[in-house]
C-alpha positions as CSV (number, residue, x, y, z in Angstrom):
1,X,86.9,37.5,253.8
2,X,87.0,36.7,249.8
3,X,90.1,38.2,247.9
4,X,89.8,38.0,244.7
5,X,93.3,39.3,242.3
6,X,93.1,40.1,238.8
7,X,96.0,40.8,236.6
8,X,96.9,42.7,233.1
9,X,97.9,40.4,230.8
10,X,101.4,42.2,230.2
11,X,102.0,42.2,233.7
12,X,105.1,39.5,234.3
13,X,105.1,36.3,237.1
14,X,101.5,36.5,237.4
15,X,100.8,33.6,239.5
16,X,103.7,34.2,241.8
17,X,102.6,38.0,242.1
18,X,98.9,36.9,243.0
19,X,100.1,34.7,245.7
20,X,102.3,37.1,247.0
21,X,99.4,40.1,246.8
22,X,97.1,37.6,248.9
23,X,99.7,36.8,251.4
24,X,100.3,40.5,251.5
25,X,96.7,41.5,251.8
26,X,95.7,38.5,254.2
27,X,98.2,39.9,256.5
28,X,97.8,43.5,256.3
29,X,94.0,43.7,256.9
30,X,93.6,40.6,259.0
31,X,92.1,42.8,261.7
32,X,89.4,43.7,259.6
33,X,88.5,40.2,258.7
34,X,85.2,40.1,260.0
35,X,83.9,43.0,258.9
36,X,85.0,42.5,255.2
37,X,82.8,40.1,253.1
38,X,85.2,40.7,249.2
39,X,88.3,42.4,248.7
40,X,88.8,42.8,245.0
41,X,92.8,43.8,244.2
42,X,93.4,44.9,240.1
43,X,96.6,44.8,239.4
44,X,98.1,46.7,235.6
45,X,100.6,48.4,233.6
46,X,99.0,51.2,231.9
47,X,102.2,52.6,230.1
48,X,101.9,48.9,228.2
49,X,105.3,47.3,229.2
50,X,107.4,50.9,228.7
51,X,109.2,51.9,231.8
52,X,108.2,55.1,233.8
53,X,107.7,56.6,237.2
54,X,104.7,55.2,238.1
55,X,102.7,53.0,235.3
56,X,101.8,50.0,237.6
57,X,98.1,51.3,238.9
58,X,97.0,48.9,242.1
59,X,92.9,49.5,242.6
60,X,91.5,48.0,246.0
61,X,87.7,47.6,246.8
62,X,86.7,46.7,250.1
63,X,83.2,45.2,250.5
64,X,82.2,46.3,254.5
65,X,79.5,44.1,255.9
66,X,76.1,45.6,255.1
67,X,78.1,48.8,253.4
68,X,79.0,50.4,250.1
69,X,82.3,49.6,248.6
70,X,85.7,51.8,250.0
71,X,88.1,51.9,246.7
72,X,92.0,53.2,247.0
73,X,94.3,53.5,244.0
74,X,98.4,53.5,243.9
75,X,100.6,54.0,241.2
76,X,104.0,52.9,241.7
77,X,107.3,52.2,239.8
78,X,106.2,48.1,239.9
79,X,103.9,45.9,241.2
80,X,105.3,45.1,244.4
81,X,104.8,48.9,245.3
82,X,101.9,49.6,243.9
83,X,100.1,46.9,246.3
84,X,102.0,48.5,249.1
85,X,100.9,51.4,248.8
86,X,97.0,50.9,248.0
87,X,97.4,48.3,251.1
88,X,98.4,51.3,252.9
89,X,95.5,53.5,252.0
90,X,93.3,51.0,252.0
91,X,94.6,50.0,256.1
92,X,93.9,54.4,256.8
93,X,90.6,54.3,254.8
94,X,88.9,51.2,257.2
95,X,90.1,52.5,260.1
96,X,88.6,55.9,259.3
97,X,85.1,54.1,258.1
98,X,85.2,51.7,260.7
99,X,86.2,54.3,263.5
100,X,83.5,56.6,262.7
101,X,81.1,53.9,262.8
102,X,82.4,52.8,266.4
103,X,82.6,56.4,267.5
104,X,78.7,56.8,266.7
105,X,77.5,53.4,268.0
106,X,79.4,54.7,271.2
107,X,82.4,51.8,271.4
């Protein structure tokens, strides 16, 4: 599986956040490995460095094997949760694509 991270320019420690997202997402959906060609992870802060609730957006597409693209999006205090929690949807949205697809081929 491919990952590929992008970044906001305004968003701070980029390079260690990227490695850290990879890590994270390496881990976290190592199970679906083989049935993921990409994972694309866009990371930004769309209140433009001001502090809020939520202005760190975290947009996953998965790329199934021979399938459309599954996107999730979390929005989250900082980066760190943001990724947590579109790694989370992202986790209940392949299981539920790739559940219904083993339900119907009978596994």
């Amino acid at each position: 599986m491919q990952i590929q991270i992008n970044t906001a320019n305004n968003i701070d420690g980029r390079e260690a956040l990227v490695s850290a997202v990879e890590a994270d997402v390496r881990a976290g959906l190592s199970r679906f490995g083989d049935r993921l060609t990409r994972l694309e992870v866009h990371i930004g802060d769309e209140a433009n460095g001001h502090s809020g609730p939520a202005d760190t957006r975290c947009m996953m597409e998965a790329r199934p094997q021979g399938q459309g693209p599954l996107t999730v999006t979390d929005h989250a205090a900082t980066p760190d949760k943001a990724v947590s929690g579109a790694l989370r949807k992202m986790t209940t949205a392949l299981d539920r694509e790739f559940g219904k697809q083993d339900t119907r081929r009978g596994h």
